[in-house]
mmCIF file of the N, C-alpha and C atoms, coordinates in Angstrom:
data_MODEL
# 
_entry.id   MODEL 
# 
loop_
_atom_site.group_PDB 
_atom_site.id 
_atom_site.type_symbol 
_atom_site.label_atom_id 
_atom_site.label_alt_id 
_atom_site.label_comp_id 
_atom_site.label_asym_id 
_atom_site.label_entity_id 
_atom_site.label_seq_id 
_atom_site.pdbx_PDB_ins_code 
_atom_site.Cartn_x 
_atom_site.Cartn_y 
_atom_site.Cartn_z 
_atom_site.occupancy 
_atom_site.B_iso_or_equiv 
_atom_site.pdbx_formal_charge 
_atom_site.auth_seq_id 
_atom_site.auth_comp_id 
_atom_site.auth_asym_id 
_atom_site.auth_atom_id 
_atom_site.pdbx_PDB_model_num 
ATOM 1   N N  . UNK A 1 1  ? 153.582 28.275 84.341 1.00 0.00 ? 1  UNK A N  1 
ATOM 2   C CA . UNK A 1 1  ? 153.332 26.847 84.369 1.00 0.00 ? 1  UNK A CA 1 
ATOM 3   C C  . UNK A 1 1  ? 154.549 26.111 84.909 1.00 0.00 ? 1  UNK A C  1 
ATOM 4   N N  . UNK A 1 2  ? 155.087 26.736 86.362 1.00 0.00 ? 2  UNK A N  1 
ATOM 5   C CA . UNK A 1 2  ? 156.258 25.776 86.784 1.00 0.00 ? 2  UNK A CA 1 
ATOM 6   C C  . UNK A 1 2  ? 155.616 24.370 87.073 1.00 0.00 ? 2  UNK A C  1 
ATOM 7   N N  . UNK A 1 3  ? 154.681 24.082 87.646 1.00 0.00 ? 3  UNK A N  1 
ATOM 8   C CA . UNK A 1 3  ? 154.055 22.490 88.018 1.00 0.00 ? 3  UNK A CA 1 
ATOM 9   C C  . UNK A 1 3  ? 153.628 22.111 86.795 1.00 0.00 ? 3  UNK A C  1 
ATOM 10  N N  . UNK A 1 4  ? 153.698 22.839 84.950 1.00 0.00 ? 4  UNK A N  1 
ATOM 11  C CA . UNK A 1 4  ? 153.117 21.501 84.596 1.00 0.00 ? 4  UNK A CA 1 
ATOM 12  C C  . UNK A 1 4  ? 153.625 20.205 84.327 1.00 0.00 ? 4  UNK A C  1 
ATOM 13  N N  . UNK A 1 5  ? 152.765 19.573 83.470 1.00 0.00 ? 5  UNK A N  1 
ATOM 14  C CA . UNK A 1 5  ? 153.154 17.697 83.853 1.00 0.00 ? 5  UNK A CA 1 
ATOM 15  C C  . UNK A 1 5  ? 152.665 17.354 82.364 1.00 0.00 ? 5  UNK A C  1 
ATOM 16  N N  . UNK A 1 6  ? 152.993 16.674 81.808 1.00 0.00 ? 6  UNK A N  1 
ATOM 17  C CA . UNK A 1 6  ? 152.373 15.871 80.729 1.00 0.00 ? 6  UNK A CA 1 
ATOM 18  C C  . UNK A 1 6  ? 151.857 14.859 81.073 1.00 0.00 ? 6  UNK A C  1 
ATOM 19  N N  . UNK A 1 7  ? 150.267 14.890 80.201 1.00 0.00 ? 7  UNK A N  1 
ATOM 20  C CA . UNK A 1 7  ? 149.190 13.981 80.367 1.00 0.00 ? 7  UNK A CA 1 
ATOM 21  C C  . UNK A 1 7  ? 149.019 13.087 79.065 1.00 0.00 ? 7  UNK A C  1 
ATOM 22  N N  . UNK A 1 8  ? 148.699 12.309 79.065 1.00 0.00 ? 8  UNK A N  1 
ATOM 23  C CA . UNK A 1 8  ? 148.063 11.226 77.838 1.00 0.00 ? 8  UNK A CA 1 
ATOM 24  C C  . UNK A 1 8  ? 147.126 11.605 77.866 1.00 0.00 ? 8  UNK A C  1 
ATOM 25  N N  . UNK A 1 9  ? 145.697 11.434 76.960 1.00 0.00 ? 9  UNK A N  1 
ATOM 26  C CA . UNK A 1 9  ? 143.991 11.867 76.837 1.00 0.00 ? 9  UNK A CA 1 
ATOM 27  C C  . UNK A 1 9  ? 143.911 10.793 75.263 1.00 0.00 ? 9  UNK A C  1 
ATOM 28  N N  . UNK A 1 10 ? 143.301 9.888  76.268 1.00 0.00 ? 10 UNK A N  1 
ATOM 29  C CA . UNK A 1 10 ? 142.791 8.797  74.851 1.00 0.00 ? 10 UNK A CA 1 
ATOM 30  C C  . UNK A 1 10 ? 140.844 9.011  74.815 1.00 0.00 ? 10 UNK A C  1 
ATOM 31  N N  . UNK A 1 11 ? 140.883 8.939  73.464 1.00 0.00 ? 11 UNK A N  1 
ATOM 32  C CA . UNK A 1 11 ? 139.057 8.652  73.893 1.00 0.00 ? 11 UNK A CA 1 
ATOM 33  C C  . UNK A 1 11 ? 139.240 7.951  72.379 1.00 0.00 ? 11 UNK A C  1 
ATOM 34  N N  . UNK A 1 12 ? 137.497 8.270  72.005 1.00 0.00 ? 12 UNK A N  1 
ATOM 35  C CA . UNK A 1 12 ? 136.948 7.624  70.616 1.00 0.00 ? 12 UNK A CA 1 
ATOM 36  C C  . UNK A 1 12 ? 136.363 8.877  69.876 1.00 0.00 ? 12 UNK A C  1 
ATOM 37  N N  . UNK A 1 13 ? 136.390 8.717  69.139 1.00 0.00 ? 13 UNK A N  1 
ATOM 38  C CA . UNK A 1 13 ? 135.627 9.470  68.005 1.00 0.00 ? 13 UNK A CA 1 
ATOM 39  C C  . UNK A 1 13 ? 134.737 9.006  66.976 1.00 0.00 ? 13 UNK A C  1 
ATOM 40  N N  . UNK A 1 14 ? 133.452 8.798  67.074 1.00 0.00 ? 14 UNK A N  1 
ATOM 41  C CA . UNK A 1 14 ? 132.694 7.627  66.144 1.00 0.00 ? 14 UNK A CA 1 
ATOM 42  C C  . UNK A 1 14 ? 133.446 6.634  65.962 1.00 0.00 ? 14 UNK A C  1 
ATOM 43  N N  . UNK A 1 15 ? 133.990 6.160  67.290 1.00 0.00 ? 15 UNK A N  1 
ATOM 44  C CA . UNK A 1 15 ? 134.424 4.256  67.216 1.00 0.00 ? 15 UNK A CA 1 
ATOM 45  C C  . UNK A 1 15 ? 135.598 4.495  66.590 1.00 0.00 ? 15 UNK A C  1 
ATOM 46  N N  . UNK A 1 16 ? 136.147 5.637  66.627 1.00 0.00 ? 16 UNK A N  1 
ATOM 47  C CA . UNK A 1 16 ? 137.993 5.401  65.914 1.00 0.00 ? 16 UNK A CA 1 
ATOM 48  C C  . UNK A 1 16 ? 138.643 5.801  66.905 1.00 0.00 ? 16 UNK A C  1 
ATOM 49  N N  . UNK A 1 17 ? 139.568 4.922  67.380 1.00 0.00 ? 17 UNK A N  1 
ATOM 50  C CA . UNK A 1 17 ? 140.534 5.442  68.873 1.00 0.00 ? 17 UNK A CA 1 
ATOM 51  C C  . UNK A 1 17 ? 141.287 6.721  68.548 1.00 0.00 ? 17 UNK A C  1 
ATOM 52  N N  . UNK A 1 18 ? 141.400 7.237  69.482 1.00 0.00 ? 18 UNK A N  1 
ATOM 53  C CA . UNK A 1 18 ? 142.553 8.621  69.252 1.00 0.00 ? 18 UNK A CA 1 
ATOM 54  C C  . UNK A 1 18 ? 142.980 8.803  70.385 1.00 0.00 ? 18 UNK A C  1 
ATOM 55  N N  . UNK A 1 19 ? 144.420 9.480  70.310 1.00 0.00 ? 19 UNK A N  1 
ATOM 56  C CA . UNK A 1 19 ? 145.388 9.747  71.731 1.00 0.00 ? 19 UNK A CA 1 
ATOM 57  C C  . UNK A 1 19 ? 145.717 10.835 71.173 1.00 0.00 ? 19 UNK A C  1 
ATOM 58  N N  . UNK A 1 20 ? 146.728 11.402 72.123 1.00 0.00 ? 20 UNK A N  1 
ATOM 59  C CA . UNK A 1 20 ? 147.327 12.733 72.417 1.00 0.00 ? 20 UNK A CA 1 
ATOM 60  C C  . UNK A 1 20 ? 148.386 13.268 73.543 1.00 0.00 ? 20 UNK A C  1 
ATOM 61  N N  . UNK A 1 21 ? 149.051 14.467 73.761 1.00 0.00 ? 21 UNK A N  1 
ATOM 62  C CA . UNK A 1 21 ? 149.802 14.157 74.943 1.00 0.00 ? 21 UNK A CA 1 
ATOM 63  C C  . UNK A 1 21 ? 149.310 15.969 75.122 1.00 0.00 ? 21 UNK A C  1 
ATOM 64  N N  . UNK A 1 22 ? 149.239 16.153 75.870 1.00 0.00 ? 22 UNK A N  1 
ATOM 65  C CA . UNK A 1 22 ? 148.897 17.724 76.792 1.00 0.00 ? 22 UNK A CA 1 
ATOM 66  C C  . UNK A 1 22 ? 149.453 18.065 77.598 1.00 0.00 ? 22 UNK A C  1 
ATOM 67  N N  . UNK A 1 23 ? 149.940 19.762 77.776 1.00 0.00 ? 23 UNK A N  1 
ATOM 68  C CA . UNK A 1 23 ? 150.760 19.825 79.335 1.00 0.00 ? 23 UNK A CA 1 
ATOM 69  C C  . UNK A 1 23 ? 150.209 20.616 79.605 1.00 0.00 ? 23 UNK A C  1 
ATOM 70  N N  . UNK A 1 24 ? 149.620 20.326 81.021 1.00 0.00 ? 24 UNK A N  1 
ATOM 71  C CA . UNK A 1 24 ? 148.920 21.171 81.730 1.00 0.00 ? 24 UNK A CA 1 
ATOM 72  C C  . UNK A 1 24 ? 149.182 21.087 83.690 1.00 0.00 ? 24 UNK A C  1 
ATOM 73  N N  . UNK A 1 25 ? 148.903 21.778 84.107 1.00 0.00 ? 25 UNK A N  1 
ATOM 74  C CA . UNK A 1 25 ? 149.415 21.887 85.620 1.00 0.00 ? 25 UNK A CA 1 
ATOM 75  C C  . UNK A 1 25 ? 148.530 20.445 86.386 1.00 0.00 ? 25 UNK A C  1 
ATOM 76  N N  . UNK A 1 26 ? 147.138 20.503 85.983 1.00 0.00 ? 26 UNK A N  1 
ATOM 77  C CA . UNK A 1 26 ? 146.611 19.788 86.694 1.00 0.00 ? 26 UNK A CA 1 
ATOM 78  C C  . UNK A 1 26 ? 145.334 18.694 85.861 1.00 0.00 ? 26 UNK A C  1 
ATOM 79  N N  . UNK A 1 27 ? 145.165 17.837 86.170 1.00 0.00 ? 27 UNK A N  1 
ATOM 80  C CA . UNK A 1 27 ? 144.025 17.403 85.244 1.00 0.00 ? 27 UNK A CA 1 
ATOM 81  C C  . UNK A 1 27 ? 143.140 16.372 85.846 1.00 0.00 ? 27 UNK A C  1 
ATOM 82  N N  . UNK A 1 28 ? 141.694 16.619 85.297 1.00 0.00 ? 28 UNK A N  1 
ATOM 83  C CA . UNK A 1 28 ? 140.885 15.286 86.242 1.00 0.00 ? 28 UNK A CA 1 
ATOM 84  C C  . UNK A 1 28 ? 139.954 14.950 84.957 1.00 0.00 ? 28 UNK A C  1 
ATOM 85  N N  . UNK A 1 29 ? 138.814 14.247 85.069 1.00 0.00 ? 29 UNK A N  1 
ATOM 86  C CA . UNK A 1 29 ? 137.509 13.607 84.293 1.00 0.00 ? 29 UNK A CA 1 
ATOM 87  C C  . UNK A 1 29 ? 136.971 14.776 83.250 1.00 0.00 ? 29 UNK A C  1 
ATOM 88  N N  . UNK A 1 30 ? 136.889 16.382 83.874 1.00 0.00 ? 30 UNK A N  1 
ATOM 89  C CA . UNK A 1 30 ? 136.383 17.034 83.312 1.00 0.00 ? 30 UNK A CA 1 
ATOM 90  C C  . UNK A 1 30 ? 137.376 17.876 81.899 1.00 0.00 ? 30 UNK A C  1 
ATOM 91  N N  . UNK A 1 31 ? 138.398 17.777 82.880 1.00 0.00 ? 31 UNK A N  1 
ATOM 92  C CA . UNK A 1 31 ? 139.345 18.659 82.082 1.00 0.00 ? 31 UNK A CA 1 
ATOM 93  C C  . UNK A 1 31 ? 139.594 17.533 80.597 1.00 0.00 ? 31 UNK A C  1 
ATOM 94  N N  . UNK A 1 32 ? 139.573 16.806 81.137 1.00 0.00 ? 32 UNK A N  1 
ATOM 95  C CA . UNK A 1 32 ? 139.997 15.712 80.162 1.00 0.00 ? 32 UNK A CA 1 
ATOM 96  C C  . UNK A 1 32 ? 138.844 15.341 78.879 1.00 0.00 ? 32 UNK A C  1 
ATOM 97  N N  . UNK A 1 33 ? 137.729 15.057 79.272 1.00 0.00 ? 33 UNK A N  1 
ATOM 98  C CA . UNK A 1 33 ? 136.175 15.649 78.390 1.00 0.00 ? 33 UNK A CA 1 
ATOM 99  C C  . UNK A 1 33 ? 136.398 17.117 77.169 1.00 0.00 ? 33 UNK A C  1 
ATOM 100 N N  . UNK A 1 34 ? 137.051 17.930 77.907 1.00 0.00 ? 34 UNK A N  1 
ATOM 101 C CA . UNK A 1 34 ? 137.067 19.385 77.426 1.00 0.00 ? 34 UNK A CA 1 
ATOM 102 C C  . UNK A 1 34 ? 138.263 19.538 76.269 1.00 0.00 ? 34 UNK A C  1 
ATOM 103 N N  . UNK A 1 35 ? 139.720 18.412 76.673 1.00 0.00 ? 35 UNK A N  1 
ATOM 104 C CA . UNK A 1 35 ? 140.335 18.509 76.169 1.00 0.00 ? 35 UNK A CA 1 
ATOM 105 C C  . UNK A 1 35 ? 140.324 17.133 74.546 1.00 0.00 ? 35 UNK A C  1 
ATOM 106 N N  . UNK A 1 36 ? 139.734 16.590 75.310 1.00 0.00 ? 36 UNK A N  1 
ATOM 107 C CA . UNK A 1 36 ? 139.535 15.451 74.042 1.00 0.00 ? 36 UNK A CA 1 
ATOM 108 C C  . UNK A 1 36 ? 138.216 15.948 72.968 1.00 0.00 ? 36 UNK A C  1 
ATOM 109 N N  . UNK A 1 37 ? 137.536 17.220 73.410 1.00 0.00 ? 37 UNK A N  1 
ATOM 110 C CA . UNK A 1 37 ? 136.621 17.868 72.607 1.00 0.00 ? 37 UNK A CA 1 
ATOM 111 C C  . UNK A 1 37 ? 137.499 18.429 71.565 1.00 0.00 ? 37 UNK A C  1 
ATOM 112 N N  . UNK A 1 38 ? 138.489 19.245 72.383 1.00 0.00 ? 38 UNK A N  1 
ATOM 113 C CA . UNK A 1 38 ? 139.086 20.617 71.621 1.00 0.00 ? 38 UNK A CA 1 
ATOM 114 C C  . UNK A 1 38 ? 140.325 19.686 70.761 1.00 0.00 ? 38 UNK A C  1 
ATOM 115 N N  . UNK A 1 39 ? 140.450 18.637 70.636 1.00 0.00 ? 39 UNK A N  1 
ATOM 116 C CA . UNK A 1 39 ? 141.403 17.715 69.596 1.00 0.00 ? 39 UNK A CA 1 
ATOM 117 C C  . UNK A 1 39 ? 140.104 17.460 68.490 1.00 0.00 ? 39 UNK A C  1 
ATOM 118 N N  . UNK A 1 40 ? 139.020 16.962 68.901 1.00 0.00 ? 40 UNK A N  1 
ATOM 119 C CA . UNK A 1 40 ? 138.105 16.468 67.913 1.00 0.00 ? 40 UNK A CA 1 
ATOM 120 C C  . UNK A 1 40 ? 138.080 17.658 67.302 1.00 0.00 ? 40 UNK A C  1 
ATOM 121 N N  . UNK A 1 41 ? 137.641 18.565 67.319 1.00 0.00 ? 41 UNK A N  1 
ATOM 122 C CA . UNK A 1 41 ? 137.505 20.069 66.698 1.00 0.00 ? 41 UNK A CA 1 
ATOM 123 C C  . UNK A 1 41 ? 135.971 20.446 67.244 1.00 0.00 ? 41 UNK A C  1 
ATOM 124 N N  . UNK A 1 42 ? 135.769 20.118 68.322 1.00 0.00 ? 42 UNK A N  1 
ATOM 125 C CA . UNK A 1 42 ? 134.138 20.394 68.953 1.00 0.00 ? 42 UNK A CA 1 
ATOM 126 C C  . UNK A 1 42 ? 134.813 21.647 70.121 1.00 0.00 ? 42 UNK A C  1 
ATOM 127 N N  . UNK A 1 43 ? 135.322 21.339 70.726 1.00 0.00 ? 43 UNK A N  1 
ATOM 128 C CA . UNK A 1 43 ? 135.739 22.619 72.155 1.00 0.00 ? 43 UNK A CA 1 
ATOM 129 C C  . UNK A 1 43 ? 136.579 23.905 71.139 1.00 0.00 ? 43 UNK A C  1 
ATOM 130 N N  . UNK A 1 44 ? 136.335 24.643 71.950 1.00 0.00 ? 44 UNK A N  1 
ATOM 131 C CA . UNK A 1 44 ? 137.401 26.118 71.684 1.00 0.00 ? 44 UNK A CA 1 
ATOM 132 C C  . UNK A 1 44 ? 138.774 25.952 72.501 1.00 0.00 ? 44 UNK A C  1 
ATOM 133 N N  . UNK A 1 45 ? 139.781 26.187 71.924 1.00 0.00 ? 45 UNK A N  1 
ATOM 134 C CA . UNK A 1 45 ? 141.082 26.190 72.873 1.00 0.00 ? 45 UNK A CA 1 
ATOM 135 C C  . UNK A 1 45 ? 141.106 27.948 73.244 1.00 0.00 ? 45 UNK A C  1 
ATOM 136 N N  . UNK A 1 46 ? 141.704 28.359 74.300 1.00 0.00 ? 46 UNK A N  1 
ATOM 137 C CA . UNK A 1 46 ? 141.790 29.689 74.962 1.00 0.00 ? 46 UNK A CA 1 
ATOM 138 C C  . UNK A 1 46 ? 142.669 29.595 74.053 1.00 0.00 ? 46 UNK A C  1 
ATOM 139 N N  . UNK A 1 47 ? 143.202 31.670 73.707 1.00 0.00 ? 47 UNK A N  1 
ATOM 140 C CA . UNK A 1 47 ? 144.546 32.146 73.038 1.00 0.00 ? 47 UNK A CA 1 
ATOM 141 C C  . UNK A 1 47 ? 145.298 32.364 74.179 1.00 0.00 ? 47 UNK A C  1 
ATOM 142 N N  . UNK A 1 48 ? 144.595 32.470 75.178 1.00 0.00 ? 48 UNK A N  1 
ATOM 143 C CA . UNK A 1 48 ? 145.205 33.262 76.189 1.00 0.00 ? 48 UNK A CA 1 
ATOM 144 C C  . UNK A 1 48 ? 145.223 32.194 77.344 1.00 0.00 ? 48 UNK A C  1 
ATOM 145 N N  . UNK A 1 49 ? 146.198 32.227 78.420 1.00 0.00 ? 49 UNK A N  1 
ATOM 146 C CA . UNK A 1 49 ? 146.225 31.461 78.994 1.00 0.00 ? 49 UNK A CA 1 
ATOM 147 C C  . UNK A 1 49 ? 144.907 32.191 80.388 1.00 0.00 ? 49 UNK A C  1 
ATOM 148 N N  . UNK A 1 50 ? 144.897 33.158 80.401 1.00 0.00 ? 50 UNK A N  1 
ATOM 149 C CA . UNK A 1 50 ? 143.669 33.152 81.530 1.00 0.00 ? 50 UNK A CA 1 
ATOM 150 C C  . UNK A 1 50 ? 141.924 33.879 80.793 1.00 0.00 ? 50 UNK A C  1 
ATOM 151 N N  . UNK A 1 51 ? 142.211 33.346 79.592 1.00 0.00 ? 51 UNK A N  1 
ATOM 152 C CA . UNK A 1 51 ? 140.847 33.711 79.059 1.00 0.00 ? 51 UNK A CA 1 
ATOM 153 C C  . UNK A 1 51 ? 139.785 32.651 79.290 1.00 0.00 ? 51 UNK A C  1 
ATOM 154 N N  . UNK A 1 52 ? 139.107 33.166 79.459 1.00 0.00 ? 52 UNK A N  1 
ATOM 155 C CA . UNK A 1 52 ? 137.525 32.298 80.016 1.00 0.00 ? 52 UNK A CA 1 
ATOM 156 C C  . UNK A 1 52 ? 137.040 31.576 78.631 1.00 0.00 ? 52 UNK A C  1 
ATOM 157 N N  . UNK A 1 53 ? 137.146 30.365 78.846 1.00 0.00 ? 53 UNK A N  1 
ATOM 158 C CA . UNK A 1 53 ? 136.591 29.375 78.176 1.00 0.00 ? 53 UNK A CA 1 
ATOM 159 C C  . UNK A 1 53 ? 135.259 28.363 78.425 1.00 0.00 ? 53 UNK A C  1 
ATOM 160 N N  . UNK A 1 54 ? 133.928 28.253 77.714 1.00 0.00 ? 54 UNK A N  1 
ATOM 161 C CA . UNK A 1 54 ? 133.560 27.733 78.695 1.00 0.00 ? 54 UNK A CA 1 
ATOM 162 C C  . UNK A 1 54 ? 133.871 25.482 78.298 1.00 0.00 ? 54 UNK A C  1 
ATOM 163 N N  . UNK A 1 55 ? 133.916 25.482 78.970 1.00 0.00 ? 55 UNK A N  1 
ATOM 164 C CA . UNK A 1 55 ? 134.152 23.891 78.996 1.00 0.00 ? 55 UNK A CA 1 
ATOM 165 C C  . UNK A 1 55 ? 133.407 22.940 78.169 1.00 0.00 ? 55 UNK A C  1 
ATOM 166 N N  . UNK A 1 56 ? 133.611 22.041 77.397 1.00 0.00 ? 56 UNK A N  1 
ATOM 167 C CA . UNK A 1 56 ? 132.233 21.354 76.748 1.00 0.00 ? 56 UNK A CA 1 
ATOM 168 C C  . UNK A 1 56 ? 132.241 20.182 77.977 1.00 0.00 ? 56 UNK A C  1 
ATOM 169 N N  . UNK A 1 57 ? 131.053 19.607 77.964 1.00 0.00 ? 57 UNK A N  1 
ATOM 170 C CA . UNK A 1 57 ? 130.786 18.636 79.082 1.00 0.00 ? 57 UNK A CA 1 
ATOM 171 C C  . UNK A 1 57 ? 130.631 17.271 78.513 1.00 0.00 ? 57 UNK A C  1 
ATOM 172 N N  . UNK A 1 58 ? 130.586 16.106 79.298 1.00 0.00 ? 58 UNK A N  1 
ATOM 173 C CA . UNK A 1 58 ? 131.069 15.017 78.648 1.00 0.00 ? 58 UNK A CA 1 
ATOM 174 C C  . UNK A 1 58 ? 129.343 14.689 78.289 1.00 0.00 ? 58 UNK A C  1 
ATOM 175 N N  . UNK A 1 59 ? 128.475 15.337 78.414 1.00 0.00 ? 59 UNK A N  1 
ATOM 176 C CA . UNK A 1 59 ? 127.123 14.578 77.773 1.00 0.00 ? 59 UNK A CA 1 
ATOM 177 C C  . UNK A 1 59 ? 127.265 16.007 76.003 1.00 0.00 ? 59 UNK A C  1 
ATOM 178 N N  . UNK A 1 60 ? 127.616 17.162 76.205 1.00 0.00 ? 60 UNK A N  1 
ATOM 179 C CA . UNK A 1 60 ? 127.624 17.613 75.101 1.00 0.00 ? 60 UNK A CA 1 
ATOM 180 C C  . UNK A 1 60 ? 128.879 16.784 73.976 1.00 0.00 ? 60 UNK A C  1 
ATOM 181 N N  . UNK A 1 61 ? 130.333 16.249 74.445 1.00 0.00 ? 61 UNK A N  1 
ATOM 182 C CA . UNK A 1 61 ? 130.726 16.030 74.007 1.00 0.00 ? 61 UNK A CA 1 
ATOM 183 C C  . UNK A 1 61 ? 130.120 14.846 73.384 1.00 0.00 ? 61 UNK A C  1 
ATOM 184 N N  . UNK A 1 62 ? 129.449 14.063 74.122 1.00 0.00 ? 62 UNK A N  1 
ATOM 185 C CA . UNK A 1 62 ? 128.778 12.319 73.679 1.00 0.00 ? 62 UNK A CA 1 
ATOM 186 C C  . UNK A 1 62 ? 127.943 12.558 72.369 1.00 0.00 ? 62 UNK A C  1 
ATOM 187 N N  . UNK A 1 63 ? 127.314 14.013 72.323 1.00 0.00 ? 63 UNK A N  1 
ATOM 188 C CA . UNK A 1 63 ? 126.143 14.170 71.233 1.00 0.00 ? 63 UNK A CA 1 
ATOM 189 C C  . UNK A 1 63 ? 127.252 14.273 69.897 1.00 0.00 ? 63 UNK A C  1 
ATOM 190 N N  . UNK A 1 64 ? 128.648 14.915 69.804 1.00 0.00 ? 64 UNK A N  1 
ATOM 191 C CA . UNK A 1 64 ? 129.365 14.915 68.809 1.00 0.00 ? 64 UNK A CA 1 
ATOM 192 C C  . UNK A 1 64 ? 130.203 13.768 68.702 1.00 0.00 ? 64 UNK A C  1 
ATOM 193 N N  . UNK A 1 65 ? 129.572 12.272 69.084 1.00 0.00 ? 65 UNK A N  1 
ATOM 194 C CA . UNK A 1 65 ? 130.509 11.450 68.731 1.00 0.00 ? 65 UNK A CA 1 
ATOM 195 C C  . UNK A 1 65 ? 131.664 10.791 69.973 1.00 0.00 ? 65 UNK A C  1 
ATOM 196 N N  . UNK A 1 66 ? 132.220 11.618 70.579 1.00 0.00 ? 66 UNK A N  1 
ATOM 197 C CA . UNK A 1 66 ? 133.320 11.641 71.652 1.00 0.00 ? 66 UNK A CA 1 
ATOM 198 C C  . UNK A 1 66 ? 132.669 10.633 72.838 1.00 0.00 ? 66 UNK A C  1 
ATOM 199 N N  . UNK A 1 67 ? 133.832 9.430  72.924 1.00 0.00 ? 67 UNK A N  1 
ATOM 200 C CA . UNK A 1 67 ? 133.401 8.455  74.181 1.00 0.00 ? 67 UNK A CA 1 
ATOM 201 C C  . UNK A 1 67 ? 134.435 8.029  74.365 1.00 0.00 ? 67 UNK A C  1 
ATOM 202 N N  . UNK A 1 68 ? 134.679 7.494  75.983 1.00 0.00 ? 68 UNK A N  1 
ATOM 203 C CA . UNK A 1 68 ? 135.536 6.513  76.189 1.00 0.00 ? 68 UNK A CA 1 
ATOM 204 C C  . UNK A 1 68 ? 136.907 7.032  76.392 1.00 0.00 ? 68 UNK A C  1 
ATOM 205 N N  . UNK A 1 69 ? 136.555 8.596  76.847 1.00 0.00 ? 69 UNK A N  1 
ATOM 206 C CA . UNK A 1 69 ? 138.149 9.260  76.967 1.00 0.00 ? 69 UNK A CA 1 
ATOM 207 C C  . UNK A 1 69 ? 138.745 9.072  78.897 1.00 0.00 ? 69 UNK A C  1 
ATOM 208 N N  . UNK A 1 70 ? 139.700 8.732  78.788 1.00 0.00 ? 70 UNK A N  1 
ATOM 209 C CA . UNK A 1 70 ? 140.584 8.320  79.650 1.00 0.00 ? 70 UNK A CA 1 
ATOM 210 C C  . UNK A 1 70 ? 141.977 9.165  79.551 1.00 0.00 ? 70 UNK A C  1 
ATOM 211 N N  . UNK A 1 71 ? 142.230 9.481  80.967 1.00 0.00 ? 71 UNK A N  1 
ATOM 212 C CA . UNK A 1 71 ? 143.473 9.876  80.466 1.00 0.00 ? 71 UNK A CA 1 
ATOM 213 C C  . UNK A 1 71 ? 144.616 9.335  81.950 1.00 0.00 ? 71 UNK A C  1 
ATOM 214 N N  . UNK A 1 72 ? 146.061 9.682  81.889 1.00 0.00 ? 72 UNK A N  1 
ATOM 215 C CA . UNK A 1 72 ? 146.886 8.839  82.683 1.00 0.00 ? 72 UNK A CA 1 
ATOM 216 C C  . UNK A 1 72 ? 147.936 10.480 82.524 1.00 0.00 ? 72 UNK A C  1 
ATOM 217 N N  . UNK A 1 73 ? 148.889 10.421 83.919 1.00 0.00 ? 73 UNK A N  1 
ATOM 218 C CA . UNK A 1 73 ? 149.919 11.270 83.605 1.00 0.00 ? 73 UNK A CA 1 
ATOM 219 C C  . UNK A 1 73 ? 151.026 10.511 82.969 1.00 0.00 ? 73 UNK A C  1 
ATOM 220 N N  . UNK A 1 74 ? 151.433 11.013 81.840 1.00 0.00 ? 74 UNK A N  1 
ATOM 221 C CA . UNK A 1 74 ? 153.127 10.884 81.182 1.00 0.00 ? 74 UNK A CA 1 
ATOM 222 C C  . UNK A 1 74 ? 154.076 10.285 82.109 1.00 0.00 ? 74 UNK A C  1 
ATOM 223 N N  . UNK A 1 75 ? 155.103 9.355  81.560 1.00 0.00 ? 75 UNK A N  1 
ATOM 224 C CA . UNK A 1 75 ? 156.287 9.290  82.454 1.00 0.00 ? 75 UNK A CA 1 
ATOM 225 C C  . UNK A 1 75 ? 157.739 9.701  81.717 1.00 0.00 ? 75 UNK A C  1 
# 
């Protein structure tokens, strides 16, 4: 992980704001869905850094509550 970067990942959780900070190499809409799952306790986090995970998606995440996640890179 020489390129990673720290990210912010804000969303909601049944209408209660929540943030976080993550380092990861790269990040967009989806990754960010997947990662604001795996804080709620809905996604699986990998042990491994190249183990196959599969992703939760932002309409599975919506059914557990999760909206409104945004995220920004760190400065």
């Amino acid at each position: 992980m020489n390129n990673a970067k720290l990210f912010v990942i804000d969303y909601q959780l049944h209408g209660k704001q929540k943030s976080f900070v993550i380092r990861a190499e790269a990040m967009d809409n989806a990754e960010a869905w997947h990662w604001a799952s795996c804080d709620a306790g809905v996604g699986h986090i990998p042990r491994y850094g190249r183990e196959k995970v599969k992703k939760v998606s932002k309409p599975l995440a919506e059914r557990y509550g999760i909206t409104e996640v945004t995220w920004r890179q760190s400065h």
